[in-house]
N, CA and C atoms as a LAMMPS dump frame, in Angstrom:
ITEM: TIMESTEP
0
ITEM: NUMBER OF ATOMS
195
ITEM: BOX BOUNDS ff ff ff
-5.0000000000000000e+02 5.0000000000000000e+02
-5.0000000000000000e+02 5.0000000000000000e+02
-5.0000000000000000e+02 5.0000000000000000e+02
ITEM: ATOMS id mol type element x y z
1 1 1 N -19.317 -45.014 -13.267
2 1 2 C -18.651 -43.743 -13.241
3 1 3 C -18.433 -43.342 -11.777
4 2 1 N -17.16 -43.019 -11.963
5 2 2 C -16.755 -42.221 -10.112
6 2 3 C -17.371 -41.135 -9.882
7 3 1 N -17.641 -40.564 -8.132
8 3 2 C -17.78 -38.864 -8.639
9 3 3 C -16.747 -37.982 -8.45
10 4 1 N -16.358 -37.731 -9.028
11 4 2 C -14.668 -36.531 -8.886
12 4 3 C -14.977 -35.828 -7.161
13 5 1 N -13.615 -35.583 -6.752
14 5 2 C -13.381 -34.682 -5.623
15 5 3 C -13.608 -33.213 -5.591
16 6 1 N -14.468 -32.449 -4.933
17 6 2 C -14.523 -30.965 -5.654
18 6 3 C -13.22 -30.348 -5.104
19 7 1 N -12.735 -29.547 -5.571
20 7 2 C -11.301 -28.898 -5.514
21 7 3 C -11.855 -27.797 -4.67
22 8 1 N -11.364 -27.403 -3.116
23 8 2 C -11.663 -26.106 -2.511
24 8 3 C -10.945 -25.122 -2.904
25 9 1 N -11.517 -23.812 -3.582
26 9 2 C -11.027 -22.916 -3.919
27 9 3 C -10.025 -22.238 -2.825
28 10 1 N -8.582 -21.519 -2.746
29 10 2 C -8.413 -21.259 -1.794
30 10 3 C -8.442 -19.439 -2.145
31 11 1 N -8.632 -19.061 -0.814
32 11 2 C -8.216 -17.233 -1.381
33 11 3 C -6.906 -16.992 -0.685
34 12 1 N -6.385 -15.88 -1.612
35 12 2 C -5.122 -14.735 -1.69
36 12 3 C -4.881 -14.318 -0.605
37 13 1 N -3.445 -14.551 -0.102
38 13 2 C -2.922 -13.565 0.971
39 13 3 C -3.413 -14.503 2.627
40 14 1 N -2.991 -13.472 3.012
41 14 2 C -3.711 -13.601 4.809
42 14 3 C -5.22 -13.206 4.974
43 15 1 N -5.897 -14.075 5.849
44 15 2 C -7.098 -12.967 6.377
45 15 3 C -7.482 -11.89 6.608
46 16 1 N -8.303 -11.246 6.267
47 16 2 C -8.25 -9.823 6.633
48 16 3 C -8.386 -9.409 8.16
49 17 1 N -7.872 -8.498 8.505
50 17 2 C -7.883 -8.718 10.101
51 17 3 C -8.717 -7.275 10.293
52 18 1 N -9.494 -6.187 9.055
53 18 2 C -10.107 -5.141 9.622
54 18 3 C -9.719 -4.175 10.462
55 19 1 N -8.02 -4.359 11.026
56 19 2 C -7.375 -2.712 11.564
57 19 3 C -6.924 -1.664 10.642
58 20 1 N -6.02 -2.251 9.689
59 20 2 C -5.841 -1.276 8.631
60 20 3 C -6.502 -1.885 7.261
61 21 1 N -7.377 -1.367 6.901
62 21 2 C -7.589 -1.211 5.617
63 21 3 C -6.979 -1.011 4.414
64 22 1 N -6.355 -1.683 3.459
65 22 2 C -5.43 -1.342 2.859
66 22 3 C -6.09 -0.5 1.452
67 23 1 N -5.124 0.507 1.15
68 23 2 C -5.192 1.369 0.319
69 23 3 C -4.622 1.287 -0.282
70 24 1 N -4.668 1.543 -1.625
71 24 2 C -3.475 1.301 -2.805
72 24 3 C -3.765 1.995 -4.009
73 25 1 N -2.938 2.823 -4.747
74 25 2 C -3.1 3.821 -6.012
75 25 3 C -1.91 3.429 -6.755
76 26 1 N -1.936 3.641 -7.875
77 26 2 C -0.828 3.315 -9.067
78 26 3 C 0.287 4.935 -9.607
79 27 1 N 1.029 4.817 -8.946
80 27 2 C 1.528 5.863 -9.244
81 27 3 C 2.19 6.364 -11
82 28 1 N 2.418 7.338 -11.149
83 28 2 C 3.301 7.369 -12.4
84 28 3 C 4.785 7.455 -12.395
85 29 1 N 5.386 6.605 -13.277
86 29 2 C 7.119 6.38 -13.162
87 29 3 C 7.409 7.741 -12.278
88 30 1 N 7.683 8.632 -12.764
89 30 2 C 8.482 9.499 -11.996
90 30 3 C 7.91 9.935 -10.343
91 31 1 N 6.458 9.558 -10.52
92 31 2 C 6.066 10.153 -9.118
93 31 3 C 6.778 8.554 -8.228
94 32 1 N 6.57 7.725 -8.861
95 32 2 C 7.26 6.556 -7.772
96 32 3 C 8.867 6.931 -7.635
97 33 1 N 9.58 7 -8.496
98 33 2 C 11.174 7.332 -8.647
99 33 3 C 11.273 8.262 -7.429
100 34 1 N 10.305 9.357 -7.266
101 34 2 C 10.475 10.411 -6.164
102 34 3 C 10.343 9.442 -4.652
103 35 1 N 9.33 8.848 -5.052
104 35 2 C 9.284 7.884 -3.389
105 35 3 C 9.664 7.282 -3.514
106 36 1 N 10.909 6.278 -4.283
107 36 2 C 11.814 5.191 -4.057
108 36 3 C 12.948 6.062 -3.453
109 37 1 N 13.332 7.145 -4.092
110 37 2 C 14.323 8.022 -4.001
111 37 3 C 13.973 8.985 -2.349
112 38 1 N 12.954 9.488 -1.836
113 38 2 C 13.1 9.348 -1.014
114 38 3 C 12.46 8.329 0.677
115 39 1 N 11.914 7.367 -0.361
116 39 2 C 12.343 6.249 1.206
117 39 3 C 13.861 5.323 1.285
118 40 1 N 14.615 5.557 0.202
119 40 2 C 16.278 5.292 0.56
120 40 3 C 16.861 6.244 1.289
121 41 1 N 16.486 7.46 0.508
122 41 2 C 17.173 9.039 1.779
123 41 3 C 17.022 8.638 3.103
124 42 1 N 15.986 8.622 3.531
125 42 2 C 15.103 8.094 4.693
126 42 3 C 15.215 7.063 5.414
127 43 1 N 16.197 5.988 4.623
128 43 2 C 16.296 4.39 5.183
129 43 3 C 14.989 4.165 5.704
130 44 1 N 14.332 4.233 5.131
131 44 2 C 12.492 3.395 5.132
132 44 3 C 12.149 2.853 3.798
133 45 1 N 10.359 2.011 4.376
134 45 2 C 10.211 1.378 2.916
135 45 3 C 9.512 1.694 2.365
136 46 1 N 9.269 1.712 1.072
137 46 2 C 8.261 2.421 0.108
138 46 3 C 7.076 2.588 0.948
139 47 1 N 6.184 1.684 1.549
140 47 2 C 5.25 1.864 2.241
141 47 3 C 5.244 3.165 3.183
142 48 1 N 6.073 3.049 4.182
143 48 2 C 6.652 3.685 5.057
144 48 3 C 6.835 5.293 4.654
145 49 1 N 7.421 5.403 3.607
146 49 2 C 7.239 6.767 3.239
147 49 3 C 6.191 7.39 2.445
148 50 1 N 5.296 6.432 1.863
149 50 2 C 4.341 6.984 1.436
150 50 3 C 3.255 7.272 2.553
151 51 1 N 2.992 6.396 3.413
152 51 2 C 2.596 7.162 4.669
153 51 3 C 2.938 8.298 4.811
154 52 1 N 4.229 8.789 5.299
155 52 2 C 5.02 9.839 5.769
156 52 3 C 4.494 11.386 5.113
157 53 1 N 4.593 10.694 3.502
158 53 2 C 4.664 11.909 2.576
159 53 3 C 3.225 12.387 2.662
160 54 1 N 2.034 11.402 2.414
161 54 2 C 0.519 11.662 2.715
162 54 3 C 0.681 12.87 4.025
163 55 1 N 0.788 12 5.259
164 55 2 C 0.493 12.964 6.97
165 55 3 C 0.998 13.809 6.207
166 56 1 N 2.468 13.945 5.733
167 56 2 C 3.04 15.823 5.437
168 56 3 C 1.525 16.42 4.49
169 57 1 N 1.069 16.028 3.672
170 57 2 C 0.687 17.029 2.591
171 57 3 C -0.854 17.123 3.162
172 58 1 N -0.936 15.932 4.07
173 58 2 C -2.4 16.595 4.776
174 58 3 C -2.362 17.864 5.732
175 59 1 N -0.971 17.731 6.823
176 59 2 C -0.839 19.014 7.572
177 59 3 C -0.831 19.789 6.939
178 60 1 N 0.186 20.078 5.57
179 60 2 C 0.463 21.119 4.681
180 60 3 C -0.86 21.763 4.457
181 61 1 N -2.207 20.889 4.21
182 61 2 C -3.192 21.385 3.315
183 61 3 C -3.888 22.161 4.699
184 62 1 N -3.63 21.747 5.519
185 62 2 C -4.741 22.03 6.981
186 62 3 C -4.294 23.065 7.722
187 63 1 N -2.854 23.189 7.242
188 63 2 C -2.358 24.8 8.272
189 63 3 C -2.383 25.693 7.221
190 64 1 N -2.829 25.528 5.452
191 64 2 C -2.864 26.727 4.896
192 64 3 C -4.135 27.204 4.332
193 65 1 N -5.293 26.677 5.91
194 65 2 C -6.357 27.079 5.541
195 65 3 C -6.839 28.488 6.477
């Protein structure tokens, strides 16, 4: 009997490089439709404006304290 080759598992994606941490939430249809709809307004990318929209609603929350 031979002994088989062990198969190296490989992992997902790129390395993690530990500057940004990635974050990620599942939105609901219409709340995404609002951020597809406006990162086209915007000529940016979904990413890009969900950033955007977060900073706004954190200032929002911090100057109406």
């Amino acid at each position: 009997m031979t002994k088989s080759n062990p198969v190296k598992q490989r992992k997902r994606g790129p390395a993690p490089t530990g500057v940004n941490p990635i974050m990620g939430f599942r939105p609901l249809p219409p709340l995404r439709a609002d951020i597809v709809a406006y990162a086209k307004a915007e000529d940016i990318t979904v990413s890009e404006a969900i950033r955007r929209l977060v900073e706004l609603g954190l200032k929002a929350k911090v100057n109406t304290r």
